[in-house]
C-alpha positions in Angstrom: -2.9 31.2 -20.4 -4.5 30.0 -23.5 -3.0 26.2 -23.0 -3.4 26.3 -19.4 -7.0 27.1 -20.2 -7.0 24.1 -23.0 -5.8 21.6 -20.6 -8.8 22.3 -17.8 -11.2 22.2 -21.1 -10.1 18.9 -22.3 -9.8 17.5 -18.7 -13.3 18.4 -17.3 -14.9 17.4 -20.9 -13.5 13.9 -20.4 -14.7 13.6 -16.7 -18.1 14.7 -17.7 -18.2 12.4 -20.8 -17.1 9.5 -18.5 -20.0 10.2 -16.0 -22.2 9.9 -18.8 -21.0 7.4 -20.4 -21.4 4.9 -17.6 -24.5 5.7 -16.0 -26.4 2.4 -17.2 -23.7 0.8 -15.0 -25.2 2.7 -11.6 -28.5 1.6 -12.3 -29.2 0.2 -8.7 -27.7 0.7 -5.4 -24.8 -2.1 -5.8 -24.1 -0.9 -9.6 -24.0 2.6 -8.3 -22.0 1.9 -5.3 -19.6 -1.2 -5.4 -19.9 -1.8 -9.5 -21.5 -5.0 -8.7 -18.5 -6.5 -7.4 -16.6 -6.6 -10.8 -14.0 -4.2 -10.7 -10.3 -5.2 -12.4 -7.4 -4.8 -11.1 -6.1 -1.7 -12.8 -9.0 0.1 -12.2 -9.4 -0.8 -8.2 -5.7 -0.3 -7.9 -5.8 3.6 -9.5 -9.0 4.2 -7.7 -6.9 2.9 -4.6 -4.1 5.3 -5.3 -6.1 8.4 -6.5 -8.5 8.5 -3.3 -5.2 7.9 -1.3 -3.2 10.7 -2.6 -4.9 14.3 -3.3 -3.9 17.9 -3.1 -3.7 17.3 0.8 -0.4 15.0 -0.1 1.2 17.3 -3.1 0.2 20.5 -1.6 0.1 20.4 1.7 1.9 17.8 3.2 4.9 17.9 0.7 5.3 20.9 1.3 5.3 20.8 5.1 6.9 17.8 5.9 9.6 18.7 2.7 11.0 22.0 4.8 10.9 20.2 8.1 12.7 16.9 7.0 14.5 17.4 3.8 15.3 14.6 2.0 14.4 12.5 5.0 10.7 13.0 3.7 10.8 10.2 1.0 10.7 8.0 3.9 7.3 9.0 4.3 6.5 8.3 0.7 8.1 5.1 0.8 6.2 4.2 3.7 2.6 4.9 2.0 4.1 2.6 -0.3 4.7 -0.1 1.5 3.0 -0.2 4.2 -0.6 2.2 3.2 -0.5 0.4 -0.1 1.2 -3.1 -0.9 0.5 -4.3 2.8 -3.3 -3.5 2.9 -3.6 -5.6 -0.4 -2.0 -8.6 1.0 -2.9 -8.9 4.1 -6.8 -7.2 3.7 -7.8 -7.4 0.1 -8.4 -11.0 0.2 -10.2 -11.4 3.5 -12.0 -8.0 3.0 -13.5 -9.1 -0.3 -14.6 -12.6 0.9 -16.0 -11.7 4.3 -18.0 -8.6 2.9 -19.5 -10.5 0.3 -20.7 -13.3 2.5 -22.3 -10.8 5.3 -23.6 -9.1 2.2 -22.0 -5.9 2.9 -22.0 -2.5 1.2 -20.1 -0.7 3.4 -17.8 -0.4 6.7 -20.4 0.3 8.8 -22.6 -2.4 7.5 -19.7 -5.0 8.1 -19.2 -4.0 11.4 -23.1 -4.4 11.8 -23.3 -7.9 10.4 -19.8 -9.0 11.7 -20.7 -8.1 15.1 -24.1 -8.7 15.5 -25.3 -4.9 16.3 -27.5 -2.4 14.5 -26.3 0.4 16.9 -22.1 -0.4 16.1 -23.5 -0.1 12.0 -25.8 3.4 12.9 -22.8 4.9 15.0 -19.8 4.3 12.5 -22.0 5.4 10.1 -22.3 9.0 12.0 -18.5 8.8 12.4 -18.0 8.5 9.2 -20.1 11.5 8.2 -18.7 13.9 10.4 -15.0 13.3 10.4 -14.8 12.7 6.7 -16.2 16.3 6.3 -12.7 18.1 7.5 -10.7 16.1 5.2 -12.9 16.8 2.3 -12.8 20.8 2.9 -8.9 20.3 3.0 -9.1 19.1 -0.7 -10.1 22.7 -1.7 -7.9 24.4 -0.4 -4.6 22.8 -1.4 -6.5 23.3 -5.4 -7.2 26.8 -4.7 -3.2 27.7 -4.0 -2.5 26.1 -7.7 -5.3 27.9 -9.4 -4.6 31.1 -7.6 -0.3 31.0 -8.6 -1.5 29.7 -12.3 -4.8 31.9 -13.1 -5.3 34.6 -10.8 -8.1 32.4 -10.1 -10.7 33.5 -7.1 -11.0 30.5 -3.9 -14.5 30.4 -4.4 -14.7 29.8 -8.7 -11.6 26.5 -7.3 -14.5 25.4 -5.0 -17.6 25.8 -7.4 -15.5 24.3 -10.3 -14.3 21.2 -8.4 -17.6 20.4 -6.6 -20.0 20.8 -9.8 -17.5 18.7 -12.3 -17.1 15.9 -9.5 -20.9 15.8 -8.4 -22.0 15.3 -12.5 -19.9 12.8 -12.5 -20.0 11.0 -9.7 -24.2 11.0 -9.3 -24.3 10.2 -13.1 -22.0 6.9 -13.0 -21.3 5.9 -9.7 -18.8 3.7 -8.9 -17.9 2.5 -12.2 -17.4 5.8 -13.7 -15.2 7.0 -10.3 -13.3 4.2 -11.2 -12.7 4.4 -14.7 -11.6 8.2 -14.1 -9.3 7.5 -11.2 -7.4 5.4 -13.8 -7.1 8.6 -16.1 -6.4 11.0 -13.6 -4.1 8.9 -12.1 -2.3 8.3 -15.0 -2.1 12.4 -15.3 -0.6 12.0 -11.9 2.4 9.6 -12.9 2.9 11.9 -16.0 3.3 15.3 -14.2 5.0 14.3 -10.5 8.1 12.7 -13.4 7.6 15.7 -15.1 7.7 17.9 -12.3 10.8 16.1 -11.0 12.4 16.5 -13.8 12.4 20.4 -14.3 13.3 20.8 -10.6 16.4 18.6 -10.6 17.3 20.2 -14.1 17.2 23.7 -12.9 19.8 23.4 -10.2 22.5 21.4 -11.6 21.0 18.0 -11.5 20.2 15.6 -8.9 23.7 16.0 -6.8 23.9 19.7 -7.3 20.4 19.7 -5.9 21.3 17.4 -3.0 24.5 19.6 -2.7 22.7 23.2 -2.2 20.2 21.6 0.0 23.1 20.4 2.4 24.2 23.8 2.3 21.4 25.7 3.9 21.9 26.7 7.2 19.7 26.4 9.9 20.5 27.7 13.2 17.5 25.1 15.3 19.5 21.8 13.0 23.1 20.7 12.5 24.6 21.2 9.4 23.7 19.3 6.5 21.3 18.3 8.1 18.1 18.8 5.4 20.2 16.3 2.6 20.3 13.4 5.4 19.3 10.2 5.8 16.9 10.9 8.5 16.6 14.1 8.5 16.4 17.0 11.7 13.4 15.2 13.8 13.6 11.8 12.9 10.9 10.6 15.7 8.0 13.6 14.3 8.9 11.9 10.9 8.1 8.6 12.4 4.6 9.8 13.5 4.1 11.2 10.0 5.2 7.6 8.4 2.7 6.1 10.9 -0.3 7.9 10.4 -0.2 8.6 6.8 0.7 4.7 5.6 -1.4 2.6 8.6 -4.5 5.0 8.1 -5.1 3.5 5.1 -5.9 0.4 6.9 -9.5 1.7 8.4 -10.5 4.7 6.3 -13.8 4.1 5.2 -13.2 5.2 1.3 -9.7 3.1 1.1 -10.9 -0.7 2.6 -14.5 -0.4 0.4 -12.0 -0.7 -2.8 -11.4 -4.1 -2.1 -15.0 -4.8 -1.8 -15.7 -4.3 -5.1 -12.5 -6.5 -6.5 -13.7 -9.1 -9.3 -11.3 -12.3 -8.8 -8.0 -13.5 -7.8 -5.9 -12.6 -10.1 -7.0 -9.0 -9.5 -6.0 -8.8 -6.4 -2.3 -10.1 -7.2 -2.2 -7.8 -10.1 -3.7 -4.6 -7.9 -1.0 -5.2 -5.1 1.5 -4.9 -7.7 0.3 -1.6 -9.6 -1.2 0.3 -6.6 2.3 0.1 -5.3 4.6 1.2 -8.0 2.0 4.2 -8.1 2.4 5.3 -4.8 6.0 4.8 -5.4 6.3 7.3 -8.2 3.6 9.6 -6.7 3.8 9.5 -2.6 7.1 9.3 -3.3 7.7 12.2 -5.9 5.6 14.5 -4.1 7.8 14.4 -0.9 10.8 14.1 -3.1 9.8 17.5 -4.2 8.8 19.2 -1.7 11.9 17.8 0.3 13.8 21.3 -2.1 11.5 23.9 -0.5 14.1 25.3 1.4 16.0 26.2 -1.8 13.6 28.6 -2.4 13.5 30.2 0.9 13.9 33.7 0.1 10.6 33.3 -2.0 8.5 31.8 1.0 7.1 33.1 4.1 6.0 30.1 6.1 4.7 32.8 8.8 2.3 35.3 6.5 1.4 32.1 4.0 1.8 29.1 5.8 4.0 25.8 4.5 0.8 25.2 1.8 2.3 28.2 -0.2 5.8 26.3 -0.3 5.1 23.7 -3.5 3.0 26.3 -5.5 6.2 28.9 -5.0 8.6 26.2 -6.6 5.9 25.3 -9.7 6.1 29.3 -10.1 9.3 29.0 -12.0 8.0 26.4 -14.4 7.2 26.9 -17.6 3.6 27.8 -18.3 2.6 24.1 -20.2 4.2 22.3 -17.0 2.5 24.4 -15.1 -0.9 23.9 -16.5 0.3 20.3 -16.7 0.6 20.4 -12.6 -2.7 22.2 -12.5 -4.6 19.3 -14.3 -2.3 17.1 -11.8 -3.2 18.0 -8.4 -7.3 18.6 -10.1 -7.0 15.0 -10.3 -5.9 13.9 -7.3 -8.5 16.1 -6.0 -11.1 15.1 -7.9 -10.7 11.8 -7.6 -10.1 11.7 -3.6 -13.6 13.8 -3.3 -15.1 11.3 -5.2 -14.1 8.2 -3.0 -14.7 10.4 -0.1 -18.6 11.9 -1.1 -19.4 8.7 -2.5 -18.4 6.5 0.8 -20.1 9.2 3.1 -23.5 9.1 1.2 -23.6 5.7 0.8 -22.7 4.6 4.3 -25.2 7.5 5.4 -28.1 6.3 3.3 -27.5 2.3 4.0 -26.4 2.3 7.6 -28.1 5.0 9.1 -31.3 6.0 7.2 -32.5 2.2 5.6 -34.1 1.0 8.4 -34.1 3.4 11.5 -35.1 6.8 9.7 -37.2 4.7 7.1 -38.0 1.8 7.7 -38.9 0.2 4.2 -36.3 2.1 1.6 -37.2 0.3 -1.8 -33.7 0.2 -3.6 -34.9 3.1 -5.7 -35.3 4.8 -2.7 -31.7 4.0 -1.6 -30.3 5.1 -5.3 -32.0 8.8 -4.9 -31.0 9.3 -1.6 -27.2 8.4 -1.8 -27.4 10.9 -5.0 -28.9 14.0 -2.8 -26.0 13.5 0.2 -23.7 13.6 -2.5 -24.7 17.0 -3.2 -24.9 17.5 0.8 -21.8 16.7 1.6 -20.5 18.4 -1.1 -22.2 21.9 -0.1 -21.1 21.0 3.4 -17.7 20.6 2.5 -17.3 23.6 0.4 -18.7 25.8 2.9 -16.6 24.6 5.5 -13.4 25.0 2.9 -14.3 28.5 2.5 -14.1 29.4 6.6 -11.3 28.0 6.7 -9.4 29.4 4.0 -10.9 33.2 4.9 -10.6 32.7 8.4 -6.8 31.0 8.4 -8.0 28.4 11.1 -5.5 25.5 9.8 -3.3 24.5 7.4 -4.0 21.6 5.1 -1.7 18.9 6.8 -4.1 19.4 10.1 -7.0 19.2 8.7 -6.5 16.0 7.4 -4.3 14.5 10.4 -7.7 15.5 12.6 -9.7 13.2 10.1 -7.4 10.7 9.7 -7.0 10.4 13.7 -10.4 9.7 14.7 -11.5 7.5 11.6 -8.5 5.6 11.4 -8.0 5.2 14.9 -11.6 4.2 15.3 -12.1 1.7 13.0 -8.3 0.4 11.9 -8.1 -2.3 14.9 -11.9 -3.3 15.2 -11.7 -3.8 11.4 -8.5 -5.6 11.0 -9.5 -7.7 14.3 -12.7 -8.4 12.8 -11.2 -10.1 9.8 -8.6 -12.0 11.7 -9.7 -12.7 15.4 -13.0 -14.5 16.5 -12.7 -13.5 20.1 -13.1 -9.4 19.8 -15.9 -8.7 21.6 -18.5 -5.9 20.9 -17.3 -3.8 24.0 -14.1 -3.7 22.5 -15.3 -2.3 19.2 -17.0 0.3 21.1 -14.1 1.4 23.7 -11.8 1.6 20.1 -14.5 3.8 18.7 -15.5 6.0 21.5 -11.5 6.5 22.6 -10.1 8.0 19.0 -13.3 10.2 18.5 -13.3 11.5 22.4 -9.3 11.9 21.8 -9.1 13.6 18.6 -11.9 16.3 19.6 -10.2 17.1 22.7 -7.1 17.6 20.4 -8.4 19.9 18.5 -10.3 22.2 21.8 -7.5 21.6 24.7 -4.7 21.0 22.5 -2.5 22.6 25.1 -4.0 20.2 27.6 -1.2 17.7 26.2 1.9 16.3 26.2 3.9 18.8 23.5 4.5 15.8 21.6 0.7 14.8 21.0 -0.2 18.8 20.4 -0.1 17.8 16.7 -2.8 16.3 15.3 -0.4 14.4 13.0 1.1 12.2 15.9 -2.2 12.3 17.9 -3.6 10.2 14.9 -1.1 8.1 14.9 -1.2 7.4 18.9 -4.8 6.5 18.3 -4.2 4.1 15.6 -1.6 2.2 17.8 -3.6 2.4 21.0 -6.4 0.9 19.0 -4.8 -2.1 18.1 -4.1 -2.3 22.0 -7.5 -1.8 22.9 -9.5 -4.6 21.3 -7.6 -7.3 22.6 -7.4 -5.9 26.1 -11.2 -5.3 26.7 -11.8 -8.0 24.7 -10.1 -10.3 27.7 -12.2 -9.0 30.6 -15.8 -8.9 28.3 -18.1 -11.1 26.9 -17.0 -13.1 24.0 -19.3 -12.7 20.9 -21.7 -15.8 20.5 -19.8 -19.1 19.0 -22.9 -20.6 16.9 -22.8 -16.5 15.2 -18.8 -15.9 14.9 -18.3 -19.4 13.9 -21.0 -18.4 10.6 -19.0 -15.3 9.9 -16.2 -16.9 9.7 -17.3 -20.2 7.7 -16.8 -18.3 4.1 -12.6 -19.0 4.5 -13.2 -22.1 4.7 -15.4 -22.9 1.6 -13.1 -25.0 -1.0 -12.7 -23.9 -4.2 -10.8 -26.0 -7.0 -7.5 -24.7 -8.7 -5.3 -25.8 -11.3 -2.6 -28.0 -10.3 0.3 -25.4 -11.6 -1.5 -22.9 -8.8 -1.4 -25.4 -6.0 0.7 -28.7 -5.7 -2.0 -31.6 -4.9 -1.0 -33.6 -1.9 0.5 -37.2 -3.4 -0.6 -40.4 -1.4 
């Protein structure tokens, strides 16, 4: 107990210290919320990978995903990877930086506001943003509260106290700067315990193969044989959905695409493609690895009285007590750190898009700075109360709290925004049809979920059919409405083609 105990110390003492420490830096509203543009690429690429992967990942979906696929659930790590990581930096980092800093925007909605020439598209992602952002927040919490609960005995409500007060110091004290600078140590914590982790399961049954070996030998009456240690495991189409929503949502959440806002040069964005892949690599990848050996610990799980979120806390049971407290201080900081991206983006985009200029109509900057600072605290509260109904009440497991989140803000704003970097013709009717559609669709998941096909009953692979109807959607309203004006679109889009001069040993010059 006593180093369990010494690990939280020393953890929440640097968090606090780095609030502190960098609160200069949040001095005004674009200090506090994009770090004036001047983020490196280490930092942006943790911070990237840390609000990506959180206690929803390691506990819950790990765990899930694990028993239902086996091994077949790397896959799904590999696919956040390549496809929610090193794909979003090439093909958005560059064009996201560049066009947000020449509408002079902040946020998403504020993008879609200036990109599309429409105060009410900026006020209504904003309120999107605020709601739906709320369910995957109270999921952090409760993934935490099974850890603190197997490793201290530890009551829900001192997780949910604990967690909200350490990341609300910090993250009202030093903004964005300070989130960033402690997603780079708790993501570093991360890399450390998921090899660590790894590691002590492998060695306690024989190695990797003998692992693989007892895992093929579990039997299963509802799956062939073997089936758990294959390539594609028992459902390979559900583990397609999975793949889907969990690596293209990335692509339009709110808290993931404002990273690349804040990006400094170049070279950082090179650099961050590189590192915030090999992180989710070791960590998106890990986690399911791990969780893909729940089913060797099936006598010691009961899915139906506890529910798959109880699966990875059962196998850390058998740890030693220092990895154990090592693991605690691991999933902390994937928490931590995904509350902060998530708190910070839903204040911010609440205060700028919604309140500056509708509610008040002359917010002084000042005015801006204390309001984002009190919805912290909000949301927060909000959060944590909703995380404690939940958890009392068994409404949910983890996995479908966040696939209801993921669904409607992913779906809503993954096309639009993509489309809006790339594609002059999306119209504003489009925009709204993607919006409206994914929010109308996931709420009528969650209320007549019988109402559908059994496939889209999950709110895992109803997310992902938003997201890929989305990317349908613009470009078919877009034919039959207006086209946005060309004197306006033609402005947005003017900032690619600024020149800028490079060395010759970066571009070949043209020879006469």
């Amino acid at each position: 107990m006593f180093i369990k105990t010494a690990l939280l110390v020393v953890f929440f003492a640097i968090t606090v210290f780095v609030g502190v420490y960098f609160r200069k830096r949040a001095s005004n509203v674009s200090g506090f919320v994009l770090a004036g543009r001047s983020v490196g690429p280490w930092l942006t690429a943790f911070a990237y990978g840390t609000s990506y992967f959180s206690a929803v990942v390691f506990v819950g979906y790990a765990g899930q995903f694990g028993w239902r696929f086996g091994t077949a659930a790397v896959w799904i790590g590999l696919a956040n990877a390549f496809i929610g990581s090193l794909l979003p930096w090439i093909i958005l980092g560059r064009r996201t930086r560049i066009m947000t800093h020449h509408l002079n925007s902040a946020t998403m909605p504020e993008f879609f506001g200036a990109r599309f020439n429409s105060k009410s598209m900026k006020v209504g992602a904003s309120v999107l943003i605020f709601v739906f952002l709320i369910p995957y927040t109270a999921s952090l919490y409760n993934g935490l509260s099974r850890l603190f609960s197997m490793a201290f005995g530890i009551d829900f409500t001192v997780c949910i106290v604990v967690m909200a007060v350490l990341t609300g110091i910090y993250v009202i004290a030093g903004g964005y700067f300070a989130t960033a600078v402690n997603d780079f140590i708790q993501g570093v914590i991360m890399l450390i315990g998921i090899v660590a982790v790894i590691a002590a399961l492998l060695n306690s049954h024989g190695g990797f193969m003998g692992a693989l070996d007892a895992l093929a030998r579990v039997e299963d009456a509802a799956v062939s044989p073997g089936a758990y240690a294959s390539f594609f495991g028992p459902d390979p189409l559900s583990l397609l959905g999975v793949m889907i929503l969990t690596s293209l949502g990335t692509w339009g959440l709110p808290q993931m695409v404002q990273k690349f806002y804040a990006i400094k040069s170049e070279k950082a964005i090179s650099k961050g493609a590189v590192i915030s892949t090999f992180f989710a690599v070791v960590v998106a990848g890990g986690s399911y690895f791990l969780g893909s050996f729940g089913r060797l610990y099936e006598g010691s799980v009961d899915i139906a009285a506890n529910g798959y979120d109880s699966i990875i806390p059962t196998i850390l049971s058998r740890f030693p007590d220092l990895l154990i407290g090592l693991v605690v201080v691991l999933v902390l900081s994937a928490s931590m750190s995904t509350l902060s991206a998530l708190v910070m983006t839903s204040a911010s985009t609440f205060t700028l898009d919604f309140l500056k200029g509708n509610v008040v109509k002359k917010m002084s900057d000042k005015a801006q700075l204390l309001s984002i600072r009190a919805l912290i605290v909000v949301f927060i509260l909000i959060s944590s109360v909703i995380a404690m109904i939940q958890y009392t009440g068994g409404i949910t497991f983890i996995a479908q709290l966040m696939g209801i989140s993921w669904g409607a803000l992913a779906g809503a704003f993954l096309a639009p925004f993509l489309y809006g970097l790339y594609w002059k013709r999306a119209s504003n009717a489009s925009i709204w049809c993607c919006f409206i559609f994914s929010t109308v669709f996931m709420t009528l998941n969650i209320v007549l979920k019988d109402a559908f096909p059994a496939i889209l009953q999950s709110p895992i692979n109803a997310g992902a059919f938003t997201m890929l109807m989305g990317m349908i959607i613009v470009p078919l309203v877009s034919a039959f409405t207006k086209a946005p004006g060309g004197e306006f679109v033609e402005s947005c889009f003017a900032c690619y083609e600024q020149v800028v001069s490079v060395k010759v040993k970066e571009n070949l010059r043209q020879e006469d």
